[in-house]
N, CA and C of each residue as an Amber inpcrd file, in Angstrom:
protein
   630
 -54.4910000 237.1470000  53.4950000 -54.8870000 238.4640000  53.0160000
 -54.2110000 239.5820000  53.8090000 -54.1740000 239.4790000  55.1430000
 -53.6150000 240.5880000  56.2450000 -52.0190000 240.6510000  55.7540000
 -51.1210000 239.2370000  55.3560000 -49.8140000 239.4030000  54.8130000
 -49.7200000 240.5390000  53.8130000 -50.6000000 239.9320000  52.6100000
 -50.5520000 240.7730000  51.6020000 -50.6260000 242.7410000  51.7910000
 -51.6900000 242.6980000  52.7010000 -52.0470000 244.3110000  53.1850000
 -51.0330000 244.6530000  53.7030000 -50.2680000 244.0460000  54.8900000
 -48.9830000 244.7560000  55.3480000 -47.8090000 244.8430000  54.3800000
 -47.7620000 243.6450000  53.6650000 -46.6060000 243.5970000  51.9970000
 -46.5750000 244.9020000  51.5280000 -48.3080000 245.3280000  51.0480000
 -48.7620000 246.4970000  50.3500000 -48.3540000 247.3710000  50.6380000
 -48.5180000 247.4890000  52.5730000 -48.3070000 248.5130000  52.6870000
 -46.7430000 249.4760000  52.8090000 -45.9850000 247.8760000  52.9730000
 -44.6620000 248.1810000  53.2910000 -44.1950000 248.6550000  51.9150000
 -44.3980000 248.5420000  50.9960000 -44.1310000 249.1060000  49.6340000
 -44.8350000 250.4360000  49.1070000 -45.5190000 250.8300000  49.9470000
 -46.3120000 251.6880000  49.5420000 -45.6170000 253.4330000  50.0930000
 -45.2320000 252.6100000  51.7250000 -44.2870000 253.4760000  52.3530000
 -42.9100000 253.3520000  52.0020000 -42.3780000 252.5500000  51.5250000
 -41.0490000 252.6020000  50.9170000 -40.5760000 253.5200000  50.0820000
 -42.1010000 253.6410000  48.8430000 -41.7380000 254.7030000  48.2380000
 -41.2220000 256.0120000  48.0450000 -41.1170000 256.5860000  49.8130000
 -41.0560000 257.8610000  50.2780000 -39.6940000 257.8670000  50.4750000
 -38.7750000 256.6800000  50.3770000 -37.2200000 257.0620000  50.3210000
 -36.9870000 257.7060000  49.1510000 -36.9480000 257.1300000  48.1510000
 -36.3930000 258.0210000  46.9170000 -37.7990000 258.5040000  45.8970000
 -38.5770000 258.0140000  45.9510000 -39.3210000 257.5520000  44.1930000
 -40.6370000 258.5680000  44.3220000 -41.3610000 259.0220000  45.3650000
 -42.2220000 259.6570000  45.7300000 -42.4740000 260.5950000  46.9560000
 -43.3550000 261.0030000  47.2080000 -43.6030000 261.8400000  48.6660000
 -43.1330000 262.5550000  49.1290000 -41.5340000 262.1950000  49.5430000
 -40.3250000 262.4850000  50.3580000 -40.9480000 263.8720000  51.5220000
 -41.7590000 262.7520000  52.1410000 -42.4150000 263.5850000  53.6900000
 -41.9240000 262.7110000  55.3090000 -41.4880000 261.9110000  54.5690000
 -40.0930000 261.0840000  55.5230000 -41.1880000 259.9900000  56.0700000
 -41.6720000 259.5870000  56.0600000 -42.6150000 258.7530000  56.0150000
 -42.5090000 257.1380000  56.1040000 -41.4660000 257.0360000  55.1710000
 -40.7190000 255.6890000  54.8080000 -39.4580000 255.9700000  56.4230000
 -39.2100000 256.6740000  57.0530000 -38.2910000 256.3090000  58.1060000
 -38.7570000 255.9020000  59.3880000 -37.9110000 255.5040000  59.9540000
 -38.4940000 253.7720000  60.4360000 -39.5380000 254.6680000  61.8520000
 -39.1900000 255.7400000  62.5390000 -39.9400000 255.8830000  63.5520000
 -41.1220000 256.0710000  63.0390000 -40.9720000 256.9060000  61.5110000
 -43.1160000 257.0590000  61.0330000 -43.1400000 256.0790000  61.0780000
 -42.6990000 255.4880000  59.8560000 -43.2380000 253.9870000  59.2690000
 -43.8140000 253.0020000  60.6150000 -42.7730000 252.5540000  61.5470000
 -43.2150000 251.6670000  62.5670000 -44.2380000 251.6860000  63.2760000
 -44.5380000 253.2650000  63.3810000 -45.9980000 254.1080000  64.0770000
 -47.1940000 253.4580000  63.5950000 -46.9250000 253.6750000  62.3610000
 -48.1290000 253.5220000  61.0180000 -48.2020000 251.8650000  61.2560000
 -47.3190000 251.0800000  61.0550000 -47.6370000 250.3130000  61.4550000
 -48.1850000 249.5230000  62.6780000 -47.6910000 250.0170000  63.9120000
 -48.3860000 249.5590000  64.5290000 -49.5010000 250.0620000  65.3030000
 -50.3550000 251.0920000  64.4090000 -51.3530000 251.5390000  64.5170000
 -52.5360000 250.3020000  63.9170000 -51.7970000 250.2020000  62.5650000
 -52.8450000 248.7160000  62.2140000 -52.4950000 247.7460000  62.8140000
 -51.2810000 247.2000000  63.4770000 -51.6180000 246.2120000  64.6010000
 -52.0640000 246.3630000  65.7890000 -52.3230000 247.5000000  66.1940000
 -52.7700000 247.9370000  67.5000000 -51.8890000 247.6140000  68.5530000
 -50.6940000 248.1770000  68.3970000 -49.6190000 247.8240000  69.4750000
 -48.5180000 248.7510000  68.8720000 -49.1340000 250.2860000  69.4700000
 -47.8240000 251.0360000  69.0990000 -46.9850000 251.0310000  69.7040000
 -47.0620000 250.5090000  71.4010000 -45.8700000 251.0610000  71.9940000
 -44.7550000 250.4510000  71.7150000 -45.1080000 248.5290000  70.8890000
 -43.9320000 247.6460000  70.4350000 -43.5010000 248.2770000  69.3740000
 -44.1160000 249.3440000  68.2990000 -43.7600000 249.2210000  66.8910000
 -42.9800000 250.8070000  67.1970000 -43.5100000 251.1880000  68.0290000
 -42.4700000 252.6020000  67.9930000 -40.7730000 252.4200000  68.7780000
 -40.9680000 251.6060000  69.7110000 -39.8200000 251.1630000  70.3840000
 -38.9290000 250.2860000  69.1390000 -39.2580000 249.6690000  68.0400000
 -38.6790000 248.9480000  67.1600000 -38.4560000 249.9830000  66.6210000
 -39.3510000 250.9950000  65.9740000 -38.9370000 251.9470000  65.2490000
 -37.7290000 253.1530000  65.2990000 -37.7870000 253.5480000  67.1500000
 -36.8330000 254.3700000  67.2900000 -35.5900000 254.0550000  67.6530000
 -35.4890000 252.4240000  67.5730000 -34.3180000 251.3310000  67.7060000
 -33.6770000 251.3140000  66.3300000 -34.7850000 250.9620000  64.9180000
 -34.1100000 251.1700000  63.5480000 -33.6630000 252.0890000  63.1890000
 -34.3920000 253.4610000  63.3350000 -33.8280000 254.6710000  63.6600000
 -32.8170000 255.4220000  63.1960000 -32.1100000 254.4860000  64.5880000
 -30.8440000 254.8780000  65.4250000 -29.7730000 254.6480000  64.0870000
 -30.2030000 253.2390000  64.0110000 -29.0030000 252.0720000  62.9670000
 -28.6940000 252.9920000  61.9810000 -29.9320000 253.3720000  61.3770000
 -30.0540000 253.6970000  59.7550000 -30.1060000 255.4200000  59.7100000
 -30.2600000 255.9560000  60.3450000 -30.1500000 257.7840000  60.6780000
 -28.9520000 258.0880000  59.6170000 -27.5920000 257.3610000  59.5540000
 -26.4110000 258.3010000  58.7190000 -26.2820000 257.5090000  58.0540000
 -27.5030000 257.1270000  56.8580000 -27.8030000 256.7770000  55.5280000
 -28.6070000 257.6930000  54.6260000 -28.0220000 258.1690000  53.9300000
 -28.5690000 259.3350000  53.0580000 -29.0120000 258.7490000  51.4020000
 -29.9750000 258.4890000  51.1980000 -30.3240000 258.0130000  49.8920000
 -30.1980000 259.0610000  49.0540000 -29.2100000 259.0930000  48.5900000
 -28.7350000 260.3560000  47.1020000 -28.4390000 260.0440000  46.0660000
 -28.4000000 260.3780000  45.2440000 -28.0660000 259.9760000  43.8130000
 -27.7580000 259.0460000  43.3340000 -27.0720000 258.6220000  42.8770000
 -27.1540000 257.0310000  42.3010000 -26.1010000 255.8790000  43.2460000
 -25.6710000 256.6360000  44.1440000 -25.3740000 255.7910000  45.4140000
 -26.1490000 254.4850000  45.5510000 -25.4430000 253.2410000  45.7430000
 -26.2360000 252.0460000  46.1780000 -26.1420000 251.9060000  47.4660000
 -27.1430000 252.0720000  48.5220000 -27.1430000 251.8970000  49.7640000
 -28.4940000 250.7380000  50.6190000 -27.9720000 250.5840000  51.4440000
 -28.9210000 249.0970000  52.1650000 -30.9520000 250.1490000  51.8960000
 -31.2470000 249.1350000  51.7870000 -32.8310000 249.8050000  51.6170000
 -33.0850000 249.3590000  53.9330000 -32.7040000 250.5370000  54.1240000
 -32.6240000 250.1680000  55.8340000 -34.0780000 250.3560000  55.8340000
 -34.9130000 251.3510000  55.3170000 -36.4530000 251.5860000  55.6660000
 -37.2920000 250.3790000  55.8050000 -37.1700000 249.7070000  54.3440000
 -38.1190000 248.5990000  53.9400000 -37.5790000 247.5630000  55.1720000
 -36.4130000 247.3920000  56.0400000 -35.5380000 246.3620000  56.5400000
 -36.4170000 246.6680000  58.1270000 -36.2830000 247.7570000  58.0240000
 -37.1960000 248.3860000  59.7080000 -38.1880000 247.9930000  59.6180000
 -38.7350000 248.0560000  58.0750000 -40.4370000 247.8380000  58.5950000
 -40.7710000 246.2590000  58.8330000 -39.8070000 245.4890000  58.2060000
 -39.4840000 244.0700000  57.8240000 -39.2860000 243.8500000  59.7550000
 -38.4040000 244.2930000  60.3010000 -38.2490000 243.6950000  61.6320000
 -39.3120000 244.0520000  62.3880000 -40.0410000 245.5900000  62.4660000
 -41.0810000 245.6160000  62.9640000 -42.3000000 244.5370000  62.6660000
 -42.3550000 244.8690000  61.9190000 -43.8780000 243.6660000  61.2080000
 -43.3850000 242.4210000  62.0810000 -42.8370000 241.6960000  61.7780000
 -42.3810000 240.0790000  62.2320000 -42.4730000 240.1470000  63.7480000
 -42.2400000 241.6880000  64.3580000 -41.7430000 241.8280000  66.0420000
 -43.7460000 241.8180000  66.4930000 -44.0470000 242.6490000  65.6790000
 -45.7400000 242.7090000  66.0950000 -46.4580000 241.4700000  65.7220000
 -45.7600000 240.4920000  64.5750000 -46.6420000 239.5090000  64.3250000
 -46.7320000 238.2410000  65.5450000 -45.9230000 238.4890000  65.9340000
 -45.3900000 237.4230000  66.4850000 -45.1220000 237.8770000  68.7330000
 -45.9580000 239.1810000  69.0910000 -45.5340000 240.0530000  69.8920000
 -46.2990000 238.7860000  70.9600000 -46.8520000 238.3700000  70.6500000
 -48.1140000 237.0110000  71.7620000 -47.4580000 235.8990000  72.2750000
 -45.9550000 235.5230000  71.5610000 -45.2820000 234.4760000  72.1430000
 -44.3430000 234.5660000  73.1380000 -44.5390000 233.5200000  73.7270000
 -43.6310000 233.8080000  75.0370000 -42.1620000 233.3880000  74.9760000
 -41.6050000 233.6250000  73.6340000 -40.1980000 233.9090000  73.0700000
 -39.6680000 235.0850000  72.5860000 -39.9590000 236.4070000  73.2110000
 -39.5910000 237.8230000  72.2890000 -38.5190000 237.7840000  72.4310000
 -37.5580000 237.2060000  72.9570000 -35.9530000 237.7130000  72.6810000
 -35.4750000 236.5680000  70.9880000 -36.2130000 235.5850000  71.1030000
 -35.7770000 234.7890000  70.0580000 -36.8800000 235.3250000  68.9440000
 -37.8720000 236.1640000  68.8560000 -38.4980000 236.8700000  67.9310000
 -37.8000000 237.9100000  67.4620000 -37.5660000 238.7110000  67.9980000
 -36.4880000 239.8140000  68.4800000 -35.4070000 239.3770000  67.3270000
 -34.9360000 238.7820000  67.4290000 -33.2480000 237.6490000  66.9270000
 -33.8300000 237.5070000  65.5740000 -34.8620000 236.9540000  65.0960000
 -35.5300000 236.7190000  64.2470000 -35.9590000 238.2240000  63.3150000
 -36.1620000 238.5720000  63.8810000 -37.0820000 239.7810000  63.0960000
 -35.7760000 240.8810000  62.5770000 -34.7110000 241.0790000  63.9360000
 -34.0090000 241.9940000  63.4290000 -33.0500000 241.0920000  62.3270000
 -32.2970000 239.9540000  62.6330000 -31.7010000 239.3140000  61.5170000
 -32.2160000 239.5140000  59.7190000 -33.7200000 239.1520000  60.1580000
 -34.6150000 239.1780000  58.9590000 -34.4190000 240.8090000  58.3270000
 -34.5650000 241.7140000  58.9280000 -34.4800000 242.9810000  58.5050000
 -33.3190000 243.0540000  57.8050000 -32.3470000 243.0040000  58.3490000
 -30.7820000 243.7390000  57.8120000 -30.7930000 242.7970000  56.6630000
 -31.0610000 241.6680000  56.6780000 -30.6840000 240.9110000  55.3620000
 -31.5770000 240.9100000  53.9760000 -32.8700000 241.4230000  54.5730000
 -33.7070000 242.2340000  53.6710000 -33.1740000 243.7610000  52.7020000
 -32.8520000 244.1610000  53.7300000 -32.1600000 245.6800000  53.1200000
 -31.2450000 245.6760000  52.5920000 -30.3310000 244.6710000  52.7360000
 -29.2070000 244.1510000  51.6490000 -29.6180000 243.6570000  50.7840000
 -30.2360000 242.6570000  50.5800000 -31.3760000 242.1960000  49.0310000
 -31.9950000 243.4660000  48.5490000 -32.3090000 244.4430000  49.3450000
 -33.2040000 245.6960000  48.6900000 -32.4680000 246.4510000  47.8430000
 -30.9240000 246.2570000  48.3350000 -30.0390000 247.4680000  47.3900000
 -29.8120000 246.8640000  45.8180000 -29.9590000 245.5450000  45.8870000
 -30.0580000 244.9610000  44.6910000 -31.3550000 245.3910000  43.8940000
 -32.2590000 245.1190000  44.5160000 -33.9840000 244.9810000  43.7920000
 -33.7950000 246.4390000  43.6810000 -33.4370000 247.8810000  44.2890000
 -33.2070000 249.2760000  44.0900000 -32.1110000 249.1400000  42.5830000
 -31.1400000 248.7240000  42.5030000 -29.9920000 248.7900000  41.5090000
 -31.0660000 248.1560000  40.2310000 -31.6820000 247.0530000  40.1370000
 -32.7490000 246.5290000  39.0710000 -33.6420000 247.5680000  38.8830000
 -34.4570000 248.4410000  39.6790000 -35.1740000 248.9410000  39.3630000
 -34.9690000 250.1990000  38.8590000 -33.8060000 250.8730000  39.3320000
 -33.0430000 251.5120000  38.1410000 -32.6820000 251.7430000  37.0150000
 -32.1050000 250.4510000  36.3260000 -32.2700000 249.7830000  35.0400000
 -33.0370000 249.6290000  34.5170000 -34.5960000 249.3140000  34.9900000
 -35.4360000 249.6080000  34.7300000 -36.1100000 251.2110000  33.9320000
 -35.8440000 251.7290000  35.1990000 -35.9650000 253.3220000  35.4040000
 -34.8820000 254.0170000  34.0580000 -33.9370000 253.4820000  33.8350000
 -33.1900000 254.0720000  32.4180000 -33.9680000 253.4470000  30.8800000
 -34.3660000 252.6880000  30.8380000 -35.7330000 252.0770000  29.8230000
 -36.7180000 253.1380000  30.1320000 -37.4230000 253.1520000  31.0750000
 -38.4510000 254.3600000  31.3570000 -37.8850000 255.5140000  30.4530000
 -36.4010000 256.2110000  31.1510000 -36.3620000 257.4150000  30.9340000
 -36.4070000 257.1700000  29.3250000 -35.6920000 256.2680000  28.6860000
 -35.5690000 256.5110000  27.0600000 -36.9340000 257.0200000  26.5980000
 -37.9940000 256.1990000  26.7260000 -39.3690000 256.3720000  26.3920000
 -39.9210000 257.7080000  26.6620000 -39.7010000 258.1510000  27.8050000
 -39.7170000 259.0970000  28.1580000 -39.8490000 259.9090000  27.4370000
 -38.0460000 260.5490000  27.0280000 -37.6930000 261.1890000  26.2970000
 -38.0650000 261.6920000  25.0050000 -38.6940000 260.3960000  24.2460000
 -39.0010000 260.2910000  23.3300000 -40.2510000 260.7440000  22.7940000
 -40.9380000 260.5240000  23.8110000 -42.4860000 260.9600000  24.4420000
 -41.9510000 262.3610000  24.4670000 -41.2610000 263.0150000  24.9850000
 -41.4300000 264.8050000  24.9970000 -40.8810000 265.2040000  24.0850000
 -39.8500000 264.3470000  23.0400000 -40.0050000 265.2550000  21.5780000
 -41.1140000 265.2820000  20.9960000 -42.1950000 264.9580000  21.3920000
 -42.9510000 264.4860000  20.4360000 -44.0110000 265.2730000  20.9670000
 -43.9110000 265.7270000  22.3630000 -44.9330000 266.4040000  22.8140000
 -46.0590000 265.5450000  23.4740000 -45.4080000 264.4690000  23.9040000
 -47.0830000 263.4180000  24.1270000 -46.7690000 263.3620000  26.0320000
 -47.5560000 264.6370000  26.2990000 -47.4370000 264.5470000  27.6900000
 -48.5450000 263.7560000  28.7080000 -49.3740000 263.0830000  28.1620000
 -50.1140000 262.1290000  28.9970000 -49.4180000 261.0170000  28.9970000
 -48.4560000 260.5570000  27.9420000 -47.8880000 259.2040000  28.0310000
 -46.9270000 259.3240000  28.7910000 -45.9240000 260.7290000  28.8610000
 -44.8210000 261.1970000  29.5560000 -45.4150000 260.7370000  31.1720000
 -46.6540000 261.4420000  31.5130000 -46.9830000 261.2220000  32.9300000
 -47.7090000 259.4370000  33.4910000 -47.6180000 258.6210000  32.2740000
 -48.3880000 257.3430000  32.4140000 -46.7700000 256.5490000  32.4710000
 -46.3260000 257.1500000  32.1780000 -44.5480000 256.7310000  31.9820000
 -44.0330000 256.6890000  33.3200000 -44.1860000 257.9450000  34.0710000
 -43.7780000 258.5040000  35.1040000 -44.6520000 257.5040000  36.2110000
 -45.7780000 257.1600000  36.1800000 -46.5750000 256.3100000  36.9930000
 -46.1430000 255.2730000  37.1630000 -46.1400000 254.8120000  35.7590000
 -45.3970000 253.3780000  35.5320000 -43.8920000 252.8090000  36.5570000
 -42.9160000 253.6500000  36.3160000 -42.1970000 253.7110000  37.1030000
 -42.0790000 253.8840000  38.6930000 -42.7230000 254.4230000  38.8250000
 -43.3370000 254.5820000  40.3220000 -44.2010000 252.9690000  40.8160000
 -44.9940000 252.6630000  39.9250000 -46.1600000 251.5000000  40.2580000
 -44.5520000 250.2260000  40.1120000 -43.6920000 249.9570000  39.4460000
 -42.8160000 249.0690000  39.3760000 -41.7380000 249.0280000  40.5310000
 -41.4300000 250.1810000  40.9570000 -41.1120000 250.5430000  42.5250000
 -41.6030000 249.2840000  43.7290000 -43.1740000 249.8260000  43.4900000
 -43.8730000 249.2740000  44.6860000 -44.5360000 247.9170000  44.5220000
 -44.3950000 247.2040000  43.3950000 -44.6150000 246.0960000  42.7730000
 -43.6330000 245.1750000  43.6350000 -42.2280000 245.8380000  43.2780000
 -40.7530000 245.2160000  43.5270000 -40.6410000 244.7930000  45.2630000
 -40.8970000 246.0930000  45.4490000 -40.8310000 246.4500000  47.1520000
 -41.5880000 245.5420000  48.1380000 -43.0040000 245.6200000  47.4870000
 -44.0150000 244.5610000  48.2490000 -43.6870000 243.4090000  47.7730000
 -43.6460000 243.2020000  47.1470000 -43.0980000 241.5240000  46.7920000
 -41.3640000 241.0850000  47.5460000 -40.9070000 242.2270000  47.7200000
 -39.8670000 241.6450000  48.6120000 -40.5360000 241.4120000  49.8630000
 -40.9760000 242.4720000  50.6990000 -41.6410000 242.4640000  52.2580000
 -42.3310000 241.0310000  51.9700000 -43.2380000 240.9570000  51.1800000
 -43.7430000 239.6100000  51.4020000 -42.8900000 238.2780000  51.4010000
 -41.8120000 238.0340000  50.6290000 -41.1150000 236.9810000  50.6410000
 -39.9940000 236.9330000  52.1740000 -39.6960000 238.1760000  52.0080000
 -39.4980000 238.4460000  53.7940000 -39.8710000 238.3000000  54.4830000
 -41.1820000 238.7530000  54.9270000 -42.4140000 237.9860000  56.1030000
 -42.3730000 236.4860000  56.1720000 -42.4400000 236.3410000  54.6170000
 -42.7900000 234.7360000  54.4500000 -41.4840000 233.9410000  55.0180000
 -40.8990000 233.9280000  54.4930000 -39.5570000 233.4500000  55.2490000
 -39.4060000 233.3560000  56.9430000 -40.1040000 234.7860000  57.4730000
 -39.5660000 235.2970000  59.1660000 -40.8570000 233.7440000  59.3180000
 -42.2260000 234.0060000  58.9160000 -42.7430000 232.9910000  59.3950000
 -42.1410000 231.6630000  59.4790000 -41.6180000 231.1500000  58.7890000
 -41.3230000 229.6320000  58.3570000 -40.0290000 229.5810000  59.3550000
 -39.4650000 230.8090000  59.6830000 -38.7910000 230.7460000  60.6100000
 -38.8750000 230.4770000  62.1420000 -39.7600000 231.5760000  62.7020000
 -40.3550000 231.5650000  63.8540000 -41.2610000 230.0780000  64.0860000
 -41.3840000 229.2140000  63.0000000 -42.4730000 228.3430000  63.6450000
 -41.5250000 226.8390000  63.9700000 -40.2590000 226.7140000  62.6790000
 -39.1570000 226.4430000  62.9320000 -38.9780000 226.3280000  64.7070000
 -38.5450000 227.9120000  64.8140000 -38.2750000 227.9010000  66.3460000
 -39.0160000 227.5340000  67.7090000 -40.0720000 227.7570000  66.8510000
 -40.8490000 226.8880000  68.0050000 -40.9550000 225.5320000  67.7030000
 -40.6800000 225.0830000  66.8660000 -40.5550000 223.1860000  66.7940000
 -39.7710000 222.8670000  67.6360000 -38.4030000 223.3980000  67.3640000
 -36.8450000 222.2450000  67.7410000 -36.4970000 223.1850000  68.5320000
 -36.4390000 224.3180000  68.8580000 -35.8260000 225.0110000  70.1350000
 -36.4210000 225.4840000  71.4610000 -35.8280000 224.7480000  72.5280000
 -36.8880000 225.1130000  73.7890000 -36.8320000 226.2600000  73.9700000
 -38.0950000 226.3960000  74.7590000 -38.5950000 227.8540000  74.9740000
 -37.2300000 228.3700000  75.8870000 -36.5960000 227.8470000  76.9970000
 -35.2600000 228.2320000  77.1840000 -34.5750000 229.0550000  76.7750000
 -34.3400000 229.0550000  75.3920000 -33.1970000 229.1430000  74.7870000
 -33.1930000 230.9950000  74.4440000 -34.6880000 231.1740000  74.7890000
 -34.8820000 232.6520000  74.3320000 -33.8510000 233.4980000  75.4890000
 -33.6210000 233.4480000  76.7400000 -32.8210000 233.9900000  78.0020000
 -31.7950000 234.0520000  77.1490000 -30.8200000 233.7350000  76.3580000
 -29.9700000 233.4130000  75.7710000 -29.5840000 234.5990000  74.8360000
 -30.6920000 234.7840000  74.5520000 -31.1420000 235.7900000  73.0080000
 -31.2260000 237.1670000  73.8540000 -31.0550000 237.3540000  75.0130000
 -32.0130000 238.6050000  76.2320000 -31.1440000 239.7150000  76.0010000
 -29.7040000 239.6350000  75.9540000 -28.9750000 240.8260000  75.9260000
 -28.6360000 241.3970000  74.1300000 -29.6690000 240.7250000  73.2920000
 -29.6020000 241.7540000  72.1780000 -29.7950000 242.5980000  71.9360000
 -31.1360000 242.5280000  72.3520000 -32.1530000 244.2250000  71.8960000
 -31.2740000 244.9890000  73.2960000 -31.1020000 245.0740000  74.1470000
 -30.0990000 245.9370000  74.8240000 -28.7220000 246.4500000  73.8790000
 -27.9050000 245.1300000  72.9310000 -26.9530000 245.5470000  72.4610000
 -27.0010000 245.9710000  71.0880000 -28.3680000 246.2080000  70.4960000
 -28.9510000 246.6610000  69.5830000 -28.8060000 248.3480000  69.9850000
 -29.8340000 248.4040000  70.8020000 -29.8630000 250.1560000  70.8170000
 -28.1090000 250.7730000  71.5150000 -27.3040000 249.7090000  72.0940000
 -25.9190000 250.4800000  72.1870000 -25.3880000 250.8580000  70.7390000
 -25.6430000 250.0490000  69.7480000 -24.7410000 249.9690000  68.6900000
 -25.6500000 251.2350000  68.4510000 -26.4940000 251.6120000  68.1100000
 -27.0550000 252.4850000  67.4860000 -26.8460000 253.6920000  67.9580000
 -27.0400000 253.7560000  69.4850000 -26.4810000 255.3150000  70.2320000
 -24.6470000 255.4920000  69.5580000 -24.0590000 254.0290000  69.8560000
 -22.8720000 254.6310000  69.3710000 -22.9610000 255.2350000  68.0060000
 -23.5180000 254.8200000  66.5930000 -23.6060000 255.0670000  65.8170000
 -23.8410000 256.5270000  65.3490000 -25.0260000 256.8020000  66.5580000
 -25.1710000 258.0910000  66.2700000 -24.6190000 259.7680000  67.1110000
 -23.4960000 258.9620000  67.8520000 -22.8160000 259.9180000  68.6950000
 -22.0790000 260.6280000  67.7380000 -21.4110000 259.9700000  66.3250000
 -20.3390000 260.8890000  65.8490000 -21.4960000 261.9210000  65.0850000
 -22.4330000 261.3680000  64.9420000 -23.3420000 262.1360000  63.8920000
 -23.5990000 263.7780000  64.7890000 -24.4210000 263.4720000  66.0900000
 -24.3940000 264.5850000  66.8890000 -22.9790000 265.1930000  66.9210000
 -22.0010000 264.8410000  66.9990000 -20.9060000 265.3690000  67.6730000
 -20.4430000 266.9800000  66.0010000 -20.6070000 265.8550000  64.9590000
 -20.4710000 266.6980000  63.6970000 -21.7140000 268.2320000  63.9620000
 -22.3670000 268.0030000  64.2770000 -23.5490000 268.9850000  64.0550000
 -23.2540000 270.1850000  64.8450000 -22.5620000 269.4550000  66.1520000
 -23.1490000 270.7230000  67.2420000 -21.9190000 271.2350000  67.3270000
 -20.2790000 270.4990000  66.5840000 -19.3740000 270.8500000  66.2970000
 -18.9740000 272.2040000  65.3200000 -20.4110000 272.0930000  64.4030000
 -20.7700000 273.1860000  63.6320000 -20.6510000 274.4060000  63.9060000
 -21.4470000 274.6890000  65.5510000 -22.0700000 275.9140000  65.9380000
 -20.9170000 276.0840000  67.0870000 -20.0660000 275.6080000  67.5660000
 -19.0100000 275.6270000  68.0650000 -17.5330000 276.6100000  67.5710000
């Protein structure tokens, strides 16, 4: 049941990239907050969060651009990093969770491109609906589309979770606890990639006022 609620919820906040809200909500430092407010371990879910951040900051979801769903992918590595925060393997959780993310958000740009297609069926109806003047169906239309969003979304997070699990328990079968020292200099070379990432971004801005 607790899977399902975090699934929910990860779809619920997803929505705030393109489809609803847009109070930024869906980016990974809220989102991770929020989350690990219901796990009760913010200081892991904000440190994941202002790590995804970094990655995903000079991704602009605009117009019919297909781009990685990085939000749903943050919340995907957070979740798995808090589910799993009790074992005495976090660098091989770590390995796990962020792998799981990025390859999530690449499946997302697909399930985003479907739900689009979708979303052009909507609009016909739509349309059709406001020659006609039938503006409760216009706005049950408009719901609709929105509720198929977060249908899509949570059902990915969940097959994602589901997976990180079957993974992580994997790792604890056949790989000694060892092996995590191994895994130690990621999350260090995680947040380099990301500062680098976001040096040209600063450099453009303040180049501005220069």
């Amino acid at each position: 049941m607790f899977r399902i609620l975090i699934s929910s919820l990860i779809g619920l906040l997803g929505l705030d990239t393109t489809i609803a809200f847009q109070v930024m909500i869906s980016q990974p430092i809220f989102s991770a907050g929020i989350l690990g407010l219901v796990y009760g371990n913010l200081p892991a879910a904000l440190e994941i969060g202002m790590m995804m951040q970094l990655l995903w900051l000079g991704i602009v979801p605009a117009g019919a651009t297909v781009f990685p769903e990085g939000n749903i992918g943050s919340m995907i590595t957070c979740a798995i990093v808090l589910d799993y925060s009790h074992l005495e393997i976090p660098n091989l959780v770590f390995a796990t969770a962020f792998a799981g993310g990025i390859i999530t958000s690449y499946i997302g740009a697909y399930v985003t491109v479907a739900d689009r297609k979708i979303n052009g069926r909507i609009l016909g109806l739509t349309l059709a609906a406001a020659r006609k003047a039938r503006f409760n169906q216009i706005t049950l239309l408009n719901l609709l589309s929105i509720f198929i969003y977060f249908i899509l979304m949570s059902l990915l997070a969940f097959i994602a979770l589901f997976i990180g699990d079957q993974v992580i328990e994997a790792l604890q079968t056949y790989l000694p606890a060892s092996m995590d020292k191994s895994f130690s200099l990621l999350k260090p070379a995680v947040w380099g990639l990301g500062i680098a990432l976001i040096i040209p971004i600063l450099y453009r801005e303040v180049k501005q006022y220069l």
